[in-house]
N, C-alpha and C positions, 0 to 999 in steps of 0.2 A: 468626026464629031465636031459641030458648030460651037460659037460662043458658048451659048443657049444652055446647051447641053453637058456644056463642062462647068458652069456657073451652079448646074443644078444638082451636079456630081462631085462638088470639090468636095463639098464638108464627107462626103461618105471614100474619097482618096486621103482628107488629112486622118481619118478615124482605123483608118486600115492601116496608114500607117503606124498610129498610136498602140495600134494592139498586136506590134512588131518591132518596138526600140524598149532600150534600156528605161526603166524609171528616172533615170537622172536625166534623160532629155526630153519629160514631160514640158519641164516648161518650153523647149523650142516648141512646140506642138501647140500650147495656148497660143502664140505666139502667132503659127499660125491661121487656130482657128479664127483670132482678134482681125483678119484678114480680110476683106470684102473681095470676091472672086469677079467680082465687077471690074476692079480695078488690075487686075493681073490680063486680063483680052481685049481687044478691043472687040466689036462687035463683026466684026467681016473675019476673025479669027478661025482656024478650022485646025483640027490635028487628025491625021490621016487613021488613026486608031486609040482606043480607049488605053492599052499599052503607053502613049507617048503622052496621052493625057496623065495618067497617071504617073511617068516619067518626069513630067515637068514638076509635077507637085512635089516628088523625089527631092528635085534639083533645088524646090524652095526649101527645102528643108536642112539637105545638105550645106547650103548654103548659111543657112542661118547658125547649124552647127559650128562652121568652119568659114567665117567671113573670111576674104583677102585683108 
């Protein structure tokens, strides 16, 4: 999967993952959505499948739950 293609699929990876967490981490989730998927790739970006694509978005999330 190219940039391209995961730029055009994030909002539909943060909404799956919306409709599989607790109500109390909606707002990590806006949080997300307020995100431009532009700025998360660069443009010669690739993820060897839709799995790690949606992995990563996983990762943003987690992350937002539980900063260092």
């Amino acid at each position: 999967m190219d940039a391209i293609e995961f730029v055009n699929n994030y909002t539909v990876y943060v909404e799956e993952i919306e409709t599989v967490i607790r109500p109390e981490f909606k707002i990590h989730i806006e949080k997300l959505k307020s995100i431009d998927p532009h700025d998360l790739v660069q443009p010669n970006s690739y993820f060897m499948t839709t799995a790690v694509a949606r992995g990563y978005v996983w990762s943003l999330f987690l992350k937002e739950i539980n900063p260092l």
